[in-house]
LUMMARVO-644575 format. One record per residue (C-alpha): x, y, z; residue in one letter. Coordinates in steps of 0.25 Angstrom, whole numbers, padded with zeros to 4 digits, always signed. Layout:
<nodes>
XYZA/...
</nodes>
This chain:
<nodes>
+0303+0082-0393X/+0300+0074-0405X/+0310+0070-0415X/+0314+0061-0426X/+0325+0051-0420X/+0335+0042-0426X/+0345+0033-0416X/+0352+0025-0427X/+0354+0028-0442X/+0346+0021-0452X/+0334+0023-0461X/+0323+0033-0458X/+0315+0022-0448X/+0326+0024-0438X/+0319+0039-0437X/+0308+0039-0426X/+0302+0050-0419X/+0304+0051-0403X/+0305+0060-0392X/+0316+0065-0389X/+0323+0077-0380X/+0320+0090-0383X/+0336+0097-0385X/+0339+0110-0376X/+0348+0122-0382X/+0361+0124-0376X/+0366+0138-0376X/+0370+0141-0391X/+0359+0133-0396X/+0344+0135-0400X/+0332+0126-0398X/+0322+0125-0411X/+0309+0118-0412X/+0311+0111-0425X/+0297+0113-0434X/+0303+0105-0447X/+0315+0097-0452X/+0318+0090-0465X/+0324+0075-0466X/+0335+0075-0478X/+0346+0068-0483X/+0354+0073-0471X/+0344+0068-0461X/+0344+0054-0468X/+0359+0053-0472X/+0360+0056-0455X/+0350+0047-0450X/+0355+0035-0460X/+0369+0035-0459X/+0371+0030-0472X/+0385+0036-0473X/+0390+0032-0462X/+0399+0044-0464X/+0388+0053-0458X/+0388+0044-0444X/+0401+0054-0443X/+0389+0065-0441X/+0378+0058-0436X/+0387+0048-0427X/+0393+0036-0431X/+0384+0024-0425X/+0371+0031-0422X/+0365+0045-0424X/+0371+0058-0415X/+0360+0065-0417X/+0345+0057-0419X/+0334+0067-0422X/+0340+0072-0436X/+0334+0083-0446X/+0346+0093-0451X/+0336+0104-0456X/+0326+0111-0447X/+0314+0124-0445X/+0310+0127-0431X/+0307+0138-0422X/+0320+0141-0410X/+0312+0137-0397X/+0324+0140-0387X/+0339+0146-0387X/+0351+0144-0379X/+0357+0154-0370X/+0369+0157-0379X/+0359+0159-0392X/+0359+0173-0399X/+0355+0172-0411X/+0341+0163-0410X/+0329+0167-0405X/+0319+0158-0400X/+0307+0157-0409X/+0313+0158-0421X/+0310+0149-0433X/+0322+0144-0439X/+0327+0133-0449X/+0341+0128-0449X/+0351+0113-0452X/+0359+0106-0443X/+0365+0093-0448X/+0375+0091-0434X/+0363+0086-0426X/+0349+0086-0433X/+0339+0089-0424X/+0327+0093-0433X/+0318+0082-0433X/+0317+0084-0418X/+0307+0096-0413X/+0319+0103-0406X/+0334+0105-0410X/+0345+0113-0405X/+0356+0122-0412X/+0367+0130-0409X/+0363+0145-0412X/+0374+0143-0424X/+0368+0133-0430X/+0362+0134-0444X/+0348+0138-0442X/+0341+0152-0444X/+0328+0158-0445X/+0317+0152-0455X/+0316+0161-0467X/+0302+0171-0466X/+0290+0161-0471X/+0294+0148-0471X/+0291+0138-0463X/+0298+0127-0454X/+0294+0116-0465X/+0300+0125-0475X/+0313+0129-0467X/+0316+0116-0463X/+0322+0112-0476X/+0330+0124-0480X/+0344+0118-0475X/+0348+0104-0479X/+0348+0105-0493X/+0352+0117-0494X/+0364+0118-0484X/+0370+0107-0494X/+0367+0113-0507X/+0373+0125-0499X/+0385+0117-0497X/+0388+0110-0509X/+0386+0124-0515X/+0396+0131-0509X/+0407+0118-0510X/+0404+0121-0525X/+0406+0134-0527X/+0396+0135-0536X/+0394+0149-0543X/+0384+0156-0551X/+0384+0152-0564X/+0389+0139-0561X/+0381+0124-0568X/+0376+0115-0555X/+0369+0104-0557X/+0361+0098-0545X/+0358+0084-0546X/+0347+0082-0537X/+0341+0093-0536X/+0327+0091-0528X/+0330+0086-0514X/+0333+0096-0502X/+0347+0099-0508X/+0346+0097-0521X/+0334+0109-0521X/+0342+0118-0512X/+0357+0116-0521X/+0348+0122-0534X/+0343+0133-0525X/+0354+0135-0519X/+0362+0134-0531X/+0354+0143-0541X/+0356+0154-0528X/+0372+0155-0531X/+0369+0157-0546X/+0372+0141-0551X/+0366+0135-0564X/+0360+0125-0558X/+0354+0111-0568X/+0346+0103-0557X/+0345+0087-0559X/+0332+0082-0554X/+0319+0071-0557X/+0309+0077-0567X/+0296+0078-0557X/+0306+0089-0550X/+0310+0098-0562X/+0302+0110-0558X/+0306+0110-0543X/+0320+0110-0549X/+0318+0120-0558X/+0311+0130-0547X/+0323+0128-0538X/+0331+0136-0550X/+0338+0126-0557X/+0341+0131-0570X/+0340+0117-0577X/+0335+0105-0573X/+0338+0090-0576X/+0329+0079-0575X/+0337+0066-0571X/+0328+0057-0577X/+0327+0063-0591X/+0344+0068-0591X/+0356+0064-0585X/+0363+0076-0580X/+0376+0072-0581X/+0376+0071-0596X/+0368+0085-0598X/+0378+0094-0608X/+0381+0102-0594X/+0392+0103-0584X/+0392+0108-0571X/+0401+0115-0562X/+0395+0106-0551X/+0385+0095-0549X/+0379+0095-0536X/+0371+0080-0533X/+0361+0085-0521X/+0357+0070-0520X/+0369+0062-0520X/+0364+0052-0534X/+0376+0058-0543X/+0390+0055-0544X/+0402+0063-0547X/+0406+0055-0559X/+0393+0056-0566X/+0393+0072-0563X/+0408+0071-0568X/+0402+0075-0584X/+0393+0086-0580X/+0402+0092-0570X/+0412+0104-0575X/+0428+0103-0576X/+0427+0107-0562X/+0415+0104-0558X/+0410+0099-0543X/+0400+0087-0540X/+0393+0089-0526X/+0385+0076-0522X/+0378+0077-0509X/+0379+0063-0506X/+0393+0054-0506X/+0391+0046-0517X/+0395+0030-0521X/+0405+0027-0512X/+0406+0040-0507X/+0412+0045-0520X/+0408+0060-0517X/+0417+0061-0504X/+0430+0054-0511X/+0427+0063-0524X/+0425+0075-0516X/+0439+0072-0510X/+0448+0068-0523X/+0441+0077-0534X/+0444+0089-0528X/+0459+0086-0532X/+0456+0088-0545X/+0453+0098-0556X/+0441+0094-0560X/+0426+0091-0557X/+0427+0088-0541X/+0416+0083-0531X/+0413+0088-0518X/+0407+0084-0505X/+0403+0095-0496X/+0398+0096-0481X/+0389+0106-0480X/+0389+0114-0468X/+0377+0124-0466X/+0376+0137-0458X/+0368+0147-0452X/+0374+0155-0463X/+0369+0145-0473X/+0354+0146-0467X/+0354+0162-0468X/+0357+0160-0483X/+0346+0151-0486X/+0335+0159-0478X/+0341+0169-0485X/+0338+0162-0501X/+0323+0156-0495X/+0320+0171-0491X/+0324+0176-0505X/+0316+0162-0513X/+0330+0159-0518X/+0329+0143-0509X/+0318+0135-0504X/+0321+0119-0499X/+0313+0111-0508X/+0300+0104-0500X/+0297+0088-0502X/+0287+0084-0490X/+0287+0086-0475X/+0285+0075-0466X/+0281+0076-0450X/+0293+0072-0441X/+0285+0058-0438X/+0285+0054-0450X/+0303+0057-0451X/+0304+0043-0454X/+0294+0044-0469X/+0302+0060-0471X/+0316+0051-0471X/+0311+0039-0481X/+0306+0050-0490X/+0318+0057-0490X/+0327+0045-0493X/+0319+0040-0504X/+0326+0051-0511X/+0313+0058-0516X/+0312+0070-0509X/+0311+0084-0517X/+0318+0093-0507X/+0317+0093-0492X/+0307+0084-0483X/+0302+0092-0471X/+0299+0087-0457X/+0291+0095-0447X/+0290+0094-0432X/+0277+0101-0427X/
</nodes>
């Protein structure tokens, strides 16, 4: 079968396409023919190593796992003896950042894995992008607590998670003010954000606001610039680490305190977690933003684009 490979870590050119073996399903596991893919900030953070900390993962001097792509859409072509649940021919879209697979035609999961069944009318190009973002906004949500009624602001609000966290978090009721470039005020405000803040014309941190939590979906804030916004108790979420790893130390000492406190979650995602996003597409309540879709050849021009930081949503990868 075809697939994009990577046998060392590095920048996107270390990506090439080759032949490789096609995987068989074990007894609890399913065999799918994988349509489309995405490549995203998980996909480079795991092909890069550029925190070493992720090697822990990915392994420690060259990748465990070389045809990446955590998000997927395909149709199950074969099931193992042990699998009750899946039936061949299905369509299905699912995550699964333990071993990639989805820029590869063929992957394998267990039958517990988190996949289901593609929402009636959409296709494989739209499917394919429903989970990374989401699964994080999902996560940092729910470290949160964030309840209806409550001010978030979302710096960042126009890549794959940032687009999903104002979804996601207008869903459970927040007040949401988005912080975003001016050409994408309108996509911000059909996402449901109830005010909007161009970063060019304001700085967000000195609006006459404050916040119960900040969430940065891009990692290009810091706690103590959040700090004035940011309610006696308030919570800053940043999906990156931040200088010198600030966001990990923080998340550690602050909740010691009394007051505003970071955190760094892990997000986990699960069959569960699928089934309540199917269930918001079906009802028009979530839909991943589209950027471009690129052919799996062409991996290595998806990568540079999606590193040059640009990118409004998800960038899709199809495998016909």
């Amino acid at each position: 079968m075809k697939a994009a490979v990577h046998t060392r870590y590095g920048p996107p050119e270390v990506v090439s396409i080759k032949e490789v073996s096609k995987p068989e399903p074990k007894g609890n596991e399913v065999l799918i023919r994988v349509y489309a893919s995405t490549v995203n900030r998980t996909d480079s953070g795991f092909r890069s190593a550029e925190y070493f900390i992720s090697r822990f993962w990915s392994g420690v001097f060259r990748p465990n796992y070389q045809t990446l792509g955590c998000e997927f859409a395909g149709q199950v072509e074969a099931v193992g003896k042990e699998v009750r649940s899946v039936k061949v021919g299905e369509k299905v879209f699912g995550y699964n950042d333990k071993k990639c697979g989805g820029h590869g035609e063929y992957l394998t999961l267990e039958e517990n894995e988190a996949f289901t069944t593609i929402p009636d009318g959409l296709t494989y190009e739209e499917a394919a992008p429903i989970t990374e973002g989401a699964h994080y906004a999902l996560g940092h949500i729910r470290a949160a607590k964030v309840k209806s009624g409550q001010h978030v602001l979302v710096y960042g609000a126009t890549g794959a998670i940032g687009s999903a966290m104002v979804q996601l978090l207008k869903h459970f009721g927040a007040c949401v003010t988005a912080v975003c470039h001016t050409r994408h005020i309108p996509l911000v405000k059909s996402l449901g954000a109830d005010v909007v803040i161009d970063y060019t014309q304001e700085d967000y941190a000195k609006a006459d606001r404050n916040y119960s939590v900040v969430f940065d979906a891009v990692g290009k804030t810091s706690f103590g610039h959040c700090k004035p916004v940011l309610t006696e108790k308030g919570i800053y979420i940043s999906t990156e680490l931040g200088k010198n790893w600030e966001n990990i130390y923080l998340a550690l000492l602050t909740p010691f305190g009394k007051g505003k406190k970071v955190l760094f979650p892990i997000p986990t995602i699960s069959k569960a977690d699928l089934e309540f996003l199917k269930r918001l597409i079906e009802r028009k309540e979530f839909k991943p933003v589209f950027d471009r879709q690129y052919p799996l050849e062409r991996i290595v021009e998806a990568y540079r684009y999606v590193e040059t930081g640009q990118k409004v949503g998800n960038v899709v990868i199809t495998l016909n």
